[in-house]
N, C-alpha and C positions, 0 to 999 in steps of 0.2 A: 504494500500500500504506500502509495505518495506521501511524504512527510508536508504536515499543512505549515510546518515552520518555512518550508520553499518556498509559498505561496507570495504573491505583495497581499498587504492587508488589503485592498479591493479586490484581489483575488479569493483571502480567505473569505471576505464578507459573502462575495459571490455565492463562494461554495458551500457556505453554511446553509444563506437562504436556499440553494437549488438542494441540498441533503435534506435538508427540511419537508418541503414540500415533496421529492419523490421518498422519505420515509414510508408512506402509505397509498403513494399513487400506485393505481391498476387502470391508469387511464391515459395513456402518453398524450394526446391529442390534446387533453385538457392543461396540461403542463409542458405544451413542445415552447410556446411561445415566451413563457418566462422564464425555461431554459437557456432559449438561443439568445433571448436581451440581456440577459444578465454575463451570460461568457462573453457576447460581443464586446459588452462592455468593461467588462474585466481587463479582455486582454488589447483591448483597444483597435479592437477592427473593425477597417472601413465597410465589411458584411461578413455576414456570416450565416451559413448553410445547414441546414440536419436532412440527410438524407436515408437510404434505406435500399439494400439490393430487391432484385425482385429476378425471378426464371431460372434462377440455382446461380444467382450469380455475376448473370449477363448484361443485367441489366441496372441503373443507378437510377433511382427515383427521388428526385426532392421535394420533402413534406414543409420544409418550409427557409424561409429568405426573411434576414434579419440586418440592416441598417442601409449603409446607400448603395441601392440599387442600382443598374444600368438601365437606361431603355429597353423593353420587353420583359425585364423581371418582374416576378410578383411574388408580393409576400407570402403569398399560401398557392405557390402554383399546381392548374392540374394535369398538363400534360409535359411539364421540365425533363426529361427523361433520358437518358445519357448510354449507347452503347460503350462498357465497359472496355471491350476491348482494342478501342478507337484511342483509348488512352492508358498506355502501359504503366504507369503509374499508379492507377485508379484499380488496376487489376491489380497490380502488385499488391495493393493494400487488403483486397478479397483476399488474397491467397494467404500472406502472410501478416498480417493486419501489424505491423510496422508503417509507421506515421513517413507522411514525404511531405518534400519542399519543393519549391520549383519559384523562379524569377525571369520576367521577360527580358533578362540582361546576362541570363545564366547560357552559356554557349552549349552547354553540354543537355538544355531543354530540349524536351523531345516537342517537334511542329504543334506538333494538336495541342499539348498546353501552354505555347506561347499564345495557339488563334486562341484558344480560349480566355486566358486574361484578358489579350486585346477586349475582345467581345464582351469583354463587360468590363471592361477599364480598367484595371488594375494592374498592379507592376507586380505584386508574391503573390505565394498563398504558402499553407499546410495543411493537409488533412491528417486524421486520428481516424482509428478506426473503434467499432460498436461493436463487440463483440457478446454474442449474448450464449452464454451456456456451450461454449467450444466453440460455436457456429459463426460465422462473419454476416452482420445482422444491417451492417449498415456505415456511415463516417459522419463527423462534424468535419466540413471545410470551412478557414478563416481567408481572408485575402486585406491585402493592403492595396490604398491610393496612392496617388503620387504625392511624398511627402509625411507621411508618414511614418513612425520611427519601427524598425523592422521587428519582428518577430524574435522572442528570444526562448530560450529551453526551457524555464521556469512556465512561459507560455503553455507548450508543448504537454508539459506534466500538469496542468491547471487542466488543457482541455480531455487528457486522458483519463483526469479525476472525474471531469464532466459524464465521458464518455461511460463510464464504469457507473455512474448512477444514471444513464438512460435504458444500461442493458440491466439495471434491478430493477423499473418499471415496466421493461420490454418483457423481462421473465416474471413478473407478478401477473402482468395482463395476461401472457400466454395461459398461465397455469390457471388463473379465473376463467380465463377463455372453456379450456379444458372443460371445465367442468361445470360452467354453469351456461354455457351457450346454451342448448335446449329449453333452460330458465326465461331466457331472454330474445328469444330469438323466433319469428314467427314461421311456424313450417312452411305453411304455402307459397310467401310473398317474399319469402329471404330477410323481410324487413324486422325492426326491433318490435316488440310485441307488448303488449298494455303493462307489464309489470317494468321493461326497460324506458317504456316512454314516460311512467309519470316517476321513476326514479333521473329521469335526465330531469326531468319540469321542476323537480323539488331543488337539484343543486340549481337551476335558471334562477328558480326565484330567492334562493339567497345572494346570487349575485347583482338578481336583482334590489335587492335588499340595501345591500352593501352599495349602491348608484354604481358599481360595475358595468352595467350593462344594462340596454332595455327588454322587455320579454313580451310574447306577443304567441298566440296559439292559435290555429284552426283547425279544427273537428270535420271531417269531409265522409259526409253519408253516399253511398252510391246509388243512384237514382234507381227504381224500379228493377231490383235486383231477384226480387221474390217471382218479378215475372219473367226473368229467365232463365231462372230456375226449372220454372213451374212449364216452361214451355218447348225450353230447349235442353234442359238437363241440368246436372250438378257440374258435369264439367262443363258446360259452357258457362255456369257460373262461377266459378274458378278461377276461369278465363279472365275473366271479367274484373276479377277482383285483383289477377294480378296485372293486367293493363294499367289500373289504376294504381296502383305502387308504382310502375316504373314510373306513369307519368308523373305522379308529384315528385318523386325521386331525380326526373328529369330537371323540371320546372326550378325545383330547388336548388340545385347544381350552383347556379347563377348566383346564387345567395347566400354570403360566406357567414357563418353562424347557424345554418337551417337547419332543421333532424326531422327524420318522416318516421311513422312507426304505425301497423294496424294496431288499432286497439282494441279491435274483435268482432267477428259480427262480416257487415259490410261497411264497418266505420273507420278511418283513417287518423292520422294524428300530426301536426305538422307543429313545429315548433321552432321559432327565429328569434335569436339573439342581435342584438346589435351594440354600437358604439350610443353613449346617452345624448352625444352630439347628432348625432345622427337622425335621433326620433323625428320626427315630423305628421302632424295631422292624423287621421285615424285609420292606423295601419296599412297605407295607401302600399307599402311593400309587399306585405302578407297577402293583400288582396291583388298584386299582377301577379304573383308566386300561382296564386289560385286560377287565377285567369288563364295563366300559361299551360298549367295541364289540362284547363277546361278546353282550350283551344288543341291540344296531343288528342287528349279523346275523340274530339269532334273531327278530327283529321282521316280518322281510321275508316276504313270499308264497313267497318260494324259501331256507328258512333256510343259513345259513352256519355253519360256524364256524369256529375255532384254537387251533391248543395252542402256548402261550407257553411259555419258559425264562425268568427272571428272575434276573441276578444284583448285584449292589450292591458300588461297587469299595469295599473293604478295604486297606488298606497291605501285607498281603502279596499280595491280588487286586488291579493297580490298574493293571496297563498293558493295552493296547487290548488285545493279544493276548490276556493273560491273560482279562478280561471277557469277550470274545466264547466263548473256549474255555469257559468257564464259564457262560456265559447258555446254548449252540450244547449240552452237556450236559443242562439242566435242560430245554432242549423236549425232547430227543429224553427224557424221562426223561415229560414231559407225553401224547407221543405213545403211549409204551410202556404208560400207564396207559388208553389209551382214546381222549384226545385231548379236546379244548374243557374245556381246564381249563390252569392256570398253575400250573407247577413254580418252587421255585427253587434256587440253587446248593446252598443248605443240605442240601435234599432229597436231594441228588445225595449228599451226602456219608456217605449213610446206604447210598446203593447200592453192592453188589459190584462192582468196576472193572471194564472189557470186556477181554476176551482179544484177544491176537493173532490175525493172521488164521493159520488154518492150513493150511500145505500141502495140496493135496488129493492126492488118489490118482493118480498117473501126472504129476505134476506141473501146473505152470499154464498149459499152452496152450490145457486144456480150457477153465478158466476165464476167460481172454483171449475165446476165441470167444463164449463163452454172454455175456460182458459185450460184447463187440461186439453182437451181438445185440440186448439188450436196447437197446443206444444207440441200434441203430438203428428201435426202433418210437417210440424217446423222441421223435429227430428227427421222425420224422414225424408225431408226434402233439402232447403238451402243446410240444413247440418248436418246432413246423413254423415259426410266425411269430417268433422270437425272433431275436432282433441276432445274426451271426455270434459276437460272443466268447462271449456266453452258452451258446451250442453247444458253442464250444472248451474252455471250463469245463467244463461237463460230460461232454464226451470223458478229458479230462486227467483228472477229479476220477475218475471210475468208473476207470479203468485203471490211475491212481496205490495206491488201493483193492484193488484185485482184487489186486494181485502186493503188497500191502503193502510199496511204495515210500517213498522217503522224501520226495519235492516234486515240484511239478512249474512249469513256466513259460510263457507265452505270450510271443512278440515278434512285431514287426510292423516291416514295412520298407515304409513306401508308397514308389507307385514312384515314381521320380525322387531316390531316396535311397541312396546305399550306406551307410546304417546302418541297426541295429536297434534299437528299442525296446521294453522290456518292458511288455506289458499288461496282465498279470494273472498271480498268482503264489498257490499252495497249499502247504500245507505237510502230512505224514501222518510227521513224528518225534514228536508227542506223540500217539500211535496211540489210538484210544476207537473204542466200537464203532461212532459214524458215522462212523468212515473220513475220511480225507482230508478238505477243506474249503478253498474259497477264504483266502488268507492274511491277515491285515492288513496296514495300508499302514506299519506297523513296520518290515516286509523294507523293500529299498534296493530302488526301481524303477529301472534302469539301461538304457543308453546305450553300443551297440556296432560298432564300425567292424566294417563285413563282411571287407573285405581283413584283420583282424588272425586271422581264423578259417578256415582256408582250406575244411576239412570242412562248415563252415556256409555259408559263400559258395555255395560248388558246390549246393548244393541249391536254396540261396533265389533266385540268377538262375536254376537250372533253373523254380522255379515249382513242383516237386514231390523227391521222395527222401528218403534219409533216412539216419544214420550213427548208428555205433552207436562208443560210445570212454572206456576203461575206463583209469583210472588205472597198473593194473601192464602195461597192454599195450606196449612198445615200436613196434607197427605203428601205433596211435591218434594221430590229427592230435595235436601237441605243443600246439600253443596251447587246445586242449581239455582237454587232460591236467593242464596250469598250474593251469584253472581249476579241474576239479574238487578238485585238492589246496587249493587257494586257501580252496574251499567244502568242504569235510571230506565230499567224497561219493566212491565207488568206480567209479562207471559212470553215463554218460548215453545214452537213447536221442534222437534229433532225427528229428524226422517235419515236412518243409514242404508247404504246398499254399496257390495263390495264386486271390486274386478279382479283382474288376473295381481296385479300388483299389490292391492290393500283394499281398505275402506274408508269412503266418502262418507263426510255427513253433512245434512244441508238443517241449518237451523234456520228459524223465521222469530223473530222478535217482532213483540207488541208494545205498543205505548199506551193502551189503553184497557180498562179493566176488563171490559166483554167484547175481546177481540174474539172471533169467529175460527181457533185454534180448532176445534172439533170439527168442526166444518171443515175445516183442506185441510185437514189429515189421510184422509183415504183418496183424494187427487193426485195431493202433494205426494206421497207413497209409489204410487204406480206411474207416475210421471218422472221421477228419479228413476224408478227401476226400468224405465223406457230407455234413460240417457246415457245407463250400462246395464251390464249383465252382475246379477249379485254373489260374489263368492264369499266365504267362510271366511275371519279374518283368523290369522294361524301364528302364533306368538312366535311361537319355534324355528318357524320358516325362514331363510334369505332370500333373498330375490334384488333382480337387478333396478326396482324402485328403491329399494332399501339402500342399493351402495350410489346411485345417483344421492339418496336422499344426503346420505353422507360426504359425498364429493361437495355440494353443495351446499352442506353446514360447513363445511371447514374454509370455503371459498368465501364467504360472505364472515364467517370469524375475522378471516386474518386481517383486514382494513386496522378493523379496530384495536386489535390485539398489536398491529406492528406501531401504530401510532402511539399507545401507550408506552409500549416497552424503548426506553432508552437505556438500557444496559441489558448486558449477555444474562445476568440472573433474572430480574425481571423478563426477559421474552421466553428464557427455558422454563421457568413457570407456567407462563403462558401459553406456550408450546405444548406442553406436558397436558395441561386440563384443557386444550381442544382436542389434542389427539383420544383422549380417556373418552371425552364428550360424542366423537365421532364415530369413534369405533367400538365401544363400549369393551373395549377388553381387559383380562385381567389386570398385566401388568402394561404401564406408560414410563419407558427409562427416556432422557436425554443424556447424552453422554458425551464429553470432550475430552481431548486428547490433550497431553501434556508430558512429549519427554514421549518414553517408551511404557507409558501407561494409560489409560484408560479411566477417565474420571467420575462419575454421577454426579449430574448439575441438577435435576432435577425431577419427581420420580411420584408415579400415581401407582397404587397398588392394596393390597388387603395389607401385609407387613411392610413395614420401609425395611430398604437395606441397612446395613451398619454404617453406622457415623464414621464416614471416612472412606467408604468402600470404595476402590482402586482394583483394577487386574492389569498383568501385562497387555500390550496389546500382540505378542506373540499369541494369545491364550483363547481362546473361545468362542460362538459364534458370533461376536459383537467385533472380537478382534478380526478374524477370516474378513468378514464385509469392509474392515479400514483397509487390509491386508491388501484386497482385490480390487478395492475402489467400485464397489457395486451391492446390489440387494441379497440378502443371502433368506431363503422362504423354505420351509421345513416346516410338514402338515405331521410327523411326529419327533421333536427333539428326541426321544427314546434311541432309535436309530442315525442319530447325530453323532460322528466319534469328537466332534471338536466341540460338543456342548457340553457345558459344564453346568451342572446344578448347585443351587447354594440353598440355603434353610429358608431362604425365603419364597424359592420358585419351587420346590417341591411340589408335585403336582401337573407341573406346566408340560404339555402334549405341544402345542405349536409357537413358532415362532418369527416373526419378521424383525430383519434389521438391514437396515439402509443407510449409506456414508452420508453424512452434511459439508459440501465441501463451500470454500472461501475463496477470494484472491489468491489467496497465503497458501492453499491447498487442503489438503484434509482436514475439518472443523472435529468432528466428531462424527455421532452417529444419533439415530433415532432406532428405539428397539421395544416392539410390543411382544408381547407372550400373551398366552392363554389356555385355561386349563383345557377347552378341547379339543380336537384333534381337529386339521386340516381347515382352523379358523379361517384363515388368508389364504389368498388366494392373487393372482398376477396382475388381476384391477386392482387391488388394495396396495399389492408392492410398486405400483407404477403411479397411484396416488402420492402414497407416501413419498415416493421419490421427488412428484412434484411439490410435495411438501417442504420437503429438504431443503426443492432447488431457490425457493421462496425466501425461507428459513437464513441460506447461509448469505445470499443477496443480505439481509438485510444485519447479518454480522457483520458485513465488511461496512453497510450504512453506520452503523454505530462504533465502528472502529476508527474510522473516517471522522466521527462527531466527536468522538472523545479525543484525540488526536488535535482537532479545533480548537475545544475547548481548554485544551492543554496550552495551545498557543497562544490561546485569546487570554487567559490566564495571566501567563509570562508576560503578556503584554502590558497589559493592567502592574503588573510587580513593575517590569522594568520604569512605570511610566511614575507610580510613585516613587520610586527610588531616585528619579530628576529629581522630586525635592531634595535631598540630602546635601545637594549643591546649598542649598538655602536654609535648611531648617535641617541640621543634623538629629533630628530626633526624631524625625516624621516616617521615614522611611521604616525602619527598625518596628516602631510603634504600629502602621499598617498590619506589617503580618504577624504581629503578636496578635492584634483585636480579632483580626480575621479568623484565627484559629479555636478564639476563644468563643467569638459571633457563632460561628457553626456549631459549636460542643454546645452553646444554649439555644440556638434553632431548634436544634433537634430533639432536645430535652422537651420544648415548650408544641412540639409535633410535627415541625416542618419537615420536608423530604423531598428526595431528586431535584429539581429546578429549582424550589423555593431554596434548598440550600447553597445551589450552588451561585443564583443571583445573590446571595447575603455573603457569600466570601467575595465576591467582586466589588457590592456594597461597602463592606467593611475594607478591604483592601483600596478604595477609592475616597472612601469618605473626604479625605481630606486632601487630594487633587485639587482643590480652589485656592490652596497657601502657594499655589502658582504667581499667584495676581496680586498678594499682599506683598508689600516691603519687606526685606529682609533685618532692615533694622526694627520694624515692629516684632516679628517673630522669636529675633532672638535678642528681644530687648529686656537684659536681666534687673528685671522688678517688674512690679503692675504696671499695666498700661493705664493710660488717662481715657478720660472719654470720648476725646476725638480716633484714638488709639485702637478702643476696643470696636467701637462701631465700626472702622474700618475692617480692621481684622473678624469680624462678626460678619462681611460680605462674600468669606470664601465659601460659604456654604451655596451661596448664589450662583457664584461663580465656576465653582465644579459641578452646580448642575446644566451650566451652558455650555460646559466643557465636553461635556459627555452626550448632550442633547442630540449630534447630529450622528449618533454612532446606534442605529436601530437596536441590535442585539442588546443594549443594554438599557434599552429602555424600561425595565420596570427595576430600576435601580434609583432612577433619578428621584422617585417620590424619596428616596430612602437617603442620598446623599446631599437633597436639601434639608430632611429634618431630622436629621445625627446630631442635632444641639438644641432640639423643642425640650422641654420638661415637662414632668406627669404633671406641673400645677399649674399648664400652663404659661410661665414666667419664661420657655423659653424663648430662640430666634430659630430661623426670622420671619415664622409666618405665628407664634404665638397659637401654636395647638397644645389641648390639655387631653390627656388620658389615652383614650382608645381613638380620638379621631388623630394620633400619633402612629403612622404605621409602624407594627409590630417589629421589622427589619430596625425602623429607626430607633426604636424602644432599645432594641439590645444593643447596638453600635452604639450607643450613648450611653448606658453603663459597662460597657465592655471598655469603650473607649475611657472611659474617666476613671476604672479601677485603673488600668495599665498607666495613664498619666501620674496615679497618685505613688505607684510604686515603681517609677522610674525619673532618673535623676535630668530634672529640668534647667536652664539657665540662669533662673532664679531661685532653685532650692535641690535638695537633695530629698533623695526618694524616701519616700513614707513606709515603715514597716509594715509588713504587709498586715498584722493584726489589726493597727490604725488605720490602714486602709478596708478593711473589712469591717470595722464599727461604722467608718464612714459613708459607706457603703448601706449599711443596714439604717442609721441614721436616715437617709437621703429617700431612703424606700419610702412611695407614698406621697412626696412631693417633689425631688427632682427626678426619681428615676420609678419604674413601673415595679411591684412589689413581686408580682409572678417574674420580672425576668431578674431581678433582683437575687430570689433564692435562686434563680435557676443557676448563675453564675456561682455564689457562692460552691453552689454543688461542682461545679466543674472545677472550681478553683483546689478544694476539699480532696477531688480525685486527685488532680494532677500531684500534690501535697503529699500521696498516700494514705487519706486521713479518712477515704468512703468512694463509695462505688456508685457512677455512673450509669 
């Protein structure tokens, strides 16, 4: 790994913020652009490039162009595209991904990349190459103008730092890819699918949020789809539907921010971002976007068309939910007019609001049936070929509707699982005349033990039934009854029916006491059981829902889990209880290597190992997998000659273990056991390895951060150490308080960041005796009044100092009030108590013990018992009384006097 001491400090700054942000990126796309501005500008180049091979190689693709462009460049080009082998250089970097240089002044330039700089004006360049998991993935190219100061190695090693955090987002996405594509991905249209489109809507609108960006959606229904279905088939309905994907897909091209997605049905989903400068009038962009495909459809031998909703989020319009209600409005408002034309919110708001549904005559069984009914021509028509949940949707959605209910839900228990998870969820409390509607992914998707539900159990291992359990009932399963008061609803109906994979349950919530739950009971029943076939659900069983479901828990885990974890102990924690979580097996080792041994970082199981436990890495299956640098899988360790059992695996029949490798090389390993036989199997070891390949990426992210921080550190030391030219006593007294600041942080419950901002705090504090006189400083006796009020401005002054240095902005609340008092009386903004940040609270009795027992130019140091009275003295009115003791305690350990 690159030493970040090489870096210039706008290099390190660089690299910090780009580690930062791909810590937990599985989205390059969404991070290419603050990638490429911040290296540009690091290393100070007049552009600069991210590109990507593509045809095994052949070919160089560029995803985007970052500072002064030539004529014909573009920021985000879509056909830039580069025969490799037109340029021996650019090959050379595929093959052996060794970094090159080249200058229009260099004799020894090969022709193609002299025309090329010509061609876009520039006198160098250099490329780095992307390498992601062995493979050659891609290059950043930098280029200089004329005039410009050349390129130097520390460059070079800045962008190969870069490069190596594009190939940890490049291999997080892959491995998300892996396994949650089918998640997100819609079968028929190739496009992103209703759970991917309203999670892109949800990041839109916090950037909408943040005035990042403007956001703007449209909802696109496909006109008279039911009649051709009905008249020419399912495939030509298909057809149909995928015509319409290409064309918004098309339309949108033109539109840099755009995302198209079906969101089910015959409904569409369009979604543009833009610059805030940008916005203009009411979504006049959205709506040529719209126009443009209306016009591709209308072109074809067999015309299409769509009636779009358009609505554009506003401050009081601006969470997913809202926008969707609002766009999911203006079509149905589109429709109402005719159809192949674009409605939007505004429009809406000129329309009379829809009515309640109204009771019908003799109550609603009548209409329970006739809406079964029509599901079931649905089913066997426009959805004959749709995905199970799509069906269940629309069972749920029409019957939620018809009884004007208030939500409703999907969960799925594949088998070999005694829990449930929610798959899809609607919502019909903000009632409009299209009725109910799939929910955003705003609601809370949830996670349920079967055994906590007894009412729900009993059905879901039958495979079919159904309960019916109403808040005022007394007879109603109680742990249904919890929930519904939990969820402010009156009654649930539950109707389960199981397929080749597990069992669905479709629940209907009520908001009102004498909802018509007995009544679409026996509709709602045999209308699920229409939308599949019902199987037995079977605890025992594996199946390939079960290991998707599992690929798919550990992909949506690791976001959160890599974000939190900023040290190798914290992630192998964390590592440890997803893997236990995913696979549910006996034992969960992490293991790293050290030397020629074999370590336990971290470890899920019925016994823990022994305190300390280590083996060779000559020795065992754990060793064999480092040994060979690959997965070693045994369905019975018994017949293992290189497995070794210890007191705590007795028992254990199978095993998985697979290498974690780093920059650096061999990290460690990942190793599951289990007491039955032939637990794992070649998806699980090919999982796990994508786990690994996740895993060690994001060891070298934190090796790379700590590495920073180490610098950024030194830097802060060496910066207070200038003072000593000035103030021989400032320097010294820094990192004394600093060591002391953290031993009371953490006493008083700080941890990871909050303490490492308080050694920088304390370390810095007193950075502003920059700006004071030196004859105030070490002026031996008291100062006068003009004196101290000067000298009483560095605390001002080291917070202006440090102002423009981002990373350490949540220091500066701390290095202006390191001289306030608990009573108020101090400077210089005169805060009392707890509206004193805590950071400042302990630098100011840290700082002022260490002053009293150290020899000043005015006096000689105070024994430290007199400093310890004075200390407790002062508790209460100059300094806070909890951080008070806390130091004494530190003071006490340090002394040999008590324990820590």
């Amino acid at each position: 790994m690159v030493s970040a001491t090489a870096f210039r400090t706008e290099e390190r700054e660089a690299l910090l913020r780009v580690v930062t942000a791909a810590s937990s990126a599985t989205d390059l796309d969404e991070i290419l652009e603050m990638i490429a501005t911040e290296s540009r500008a690091a290393v100070g180049a007049a552009s600069l490039s991210v590109s990507r091979f593509e045809d095994d190689g052949r070919r160089y693709r560029v995803m985007i162009n970052i500072g002064d462009l030539a004529p014909g460049e573009e920021k985000f080009p879509t056909d830039e595209v580069y025969d490799v082998s037109a340029y021996p250089r650019l090959q050379a970097l595929a093959e052996t991904g060794a970094p090159y240089f080249s200058s229009v002044d260099d004799p020894d330039a090969h022709p193609s990349t002299i025309e090329l700089l010509s061609q876009f004006e520039k006198t160098s360049d250099m490329s780095v190459a992307i390498g992601v998991e062995g493979r050659p993935w891609g290059g950043i190219w930098a280029s200089t103008a004329a005039g410009d100061p050349p390129f130097r190695s520390d460059d070079v090693r800045f962008l190969e730092a870069i490069a190596a955090q594009i190939a940890a987002v490049v291999s997080r996405g892959e491995m998300f890819s892996r396994v949650s594509r089918l998640a997100y991905e819609d079968s028929l249209t190739g496009l992103a699918n209703r759970r991917a489109f309203e999670e892109r809507l949800e990041r839109a609108a916090v950037r909408f949020g943040s005035g990042a960006a403007e956001l703007t959606i449209m909802l696109c229904d496909v006109d008279r789809l039911k009649v051709i279905n009905d008249t020419r088939g399912h495939a030509a309905g298909d057809d149909a539907l995928k015509r319409v994907g290409r064309a918004l897909v098309r339309s949108a091209a033109s539109y840099p921010g755009s995302f198209v997605g079906r969101i089910g049905g015959d409904e569409f989903g369009v979604l543009l971002e833009s610059r805030p400068e940008d916005a203009a009038g009411d979504n006049p962009v959205i709506a040529e976007l719209a126009a443009g495909a209306q016009k591709l459809l209308a072109e074809d031998d067999d015309p299409l068309s769509v009636s779009c909703g358009v609505a554009r989020a506003v401050p009081e319009t601006a969470s997913p939910s809202q926008l969707l209600a609002a766009a999911d409005a203006a079509q149905y408002l589109a429709k109402h007019r005719g159809g192949n034309r674009v409605c939007t919110a505004a429009q809406v708001a000129e329309e009379a609001e829809g009515e309640w549904v109204p009771i019908p005559a003799g109550g609603f069984r009548s209409r329970f049936w006739e809406t079964a009914e029509e599901i079931a021509r649905t089913l066997d028509g426009e959805l004959a070929g749709a995905p199970t949940l799509d069906r269940l949707e629309v069972v749920a959605t029409a019957f939620t509707t018809a009884g004007d209910l208030a939500r409703w839900a999907i969960s799925y228990a594949p088998h070999g699982e005694a829990r449930l998870r929610d798959a899809a969820l609607g919502d019909n409390r903000e009632r409009r005349r299209t009725g109910a509607r799939v929910a955003p992914s705003d609601l809370l998707y949830e996670t349920y033990e079967l055994a906590d539900f007894p009412a729900t159990e009993a059905i879901v291992v039958a495979g079919s039934g159904s309960f019916i359990a109403r808040s005022g009932d007394p007879d109603s399963d109680p742990a249904e009854r919890e929930l519904l008061a939990h969820e402010g609803f009156c009654g649930v109906l539950g109707v389960a029916s199981g397929d080749a994979g597990g069992v669905y349950l479709i629940e209907i919530f009520a908001d009102f006491d004498d909802a018509p739950l007995e009544d679409l009971d026996a509709p709602l029943r045999l209308a699920v059981r229409a939308a599949l076939a019902p199987h037995r659900h079977d605890v025992g069983s594996r199946s390939s829902s079960r290991r998707f479901s599992r690929a798919l828990d550990l992909a949506l885990a690791l976001p959160g889990r890599l974000t939190a974890a900023m040290d190798e102990d914290h992630l192998c924690e964390g590592a440890a209880a997803e893997l236990q979580k995913a696979f549910g097996c006996t034992v969960v080792q992490v293991l790293s290597v050290a030397g020629e041994r074999i370590r336990l970082r971290a470890e899920r199981g019925p016994e823990p190992a022994a305190t300390g436990w280590s083996q060779p890495v000559s020795t065992g299956m754990i060793g064999r997998a480092i040994r060979e640098d690959g997965p070693i899988l045994s369905d019975d360790v018994s017949r293992e000659p290189s497995y070794r059992a210890s007191d705590q695996s007795r028992g254990i029949r199978s095993e998985l273990v697979v290498p974690v490798r780093t920059g650096r090389g061999t990290w460690g390993a990942l190793n599951l056991e289990d007491t039955g036989a032939a637990a794992f199997d070649s998806d699980d070891a090919a999982l796990l390895e994508a786990f690994a390949a996740v895993l060690g990426s994001v060891f070298n992210a934190i090796g790379l951060y700590e590495s920073l921080d180490r610098a950024y550190l030194g830097t802060a030391e060496a910066l207070s150490a200038a003072l000593e030219s000035k103030d021989s006593y400032t320097a010294e007294h820094s990192r004394a308080i600093a060591d002391n600041s953290v031993a009371v942080g953490a006493l008083l419950g700080l941890e990871g960041d909050e303490l490492r901002m308080l050694r920088y705090a304390a370390t810095l504090h007193d950075i502003g005796k920059i700006g004071i006189g030196r004859e105030i400083l070490n002026k031996p006796g008291p100062l006068d009044h003009a004196e101290r009020a000067e000298a009483e401005q560095h605390t001002l002054i080291g917070e202006r100092i440090i102002e423009p240095i981002e990373f350490l902005a949540p220091i500066r609340p701390i290095v202006r009030s390191a001289h306030e008092r608990w009573d108020g009386k101090g400077y210089p903004d005169g805060l009392a108590g707890d509206e004193i940040p805590l950071g400042a609270r302990i630098v100011f009795a840290c700082d002022a013990y260490d002053a009293m027992t150290t020899d000043r130019p005015y006096r000689a140091a105070m024994p430290e018992a007199v400093a310890r009275r004075e200390l407790e003295a002062g508790a209460g009115s100059q300094f806070d009384p909890q951080v008070v003791a806390a130091l004494l305690r530190v003071v006490d350990s340090r002394n040999g006097n008590g324990d820590v």
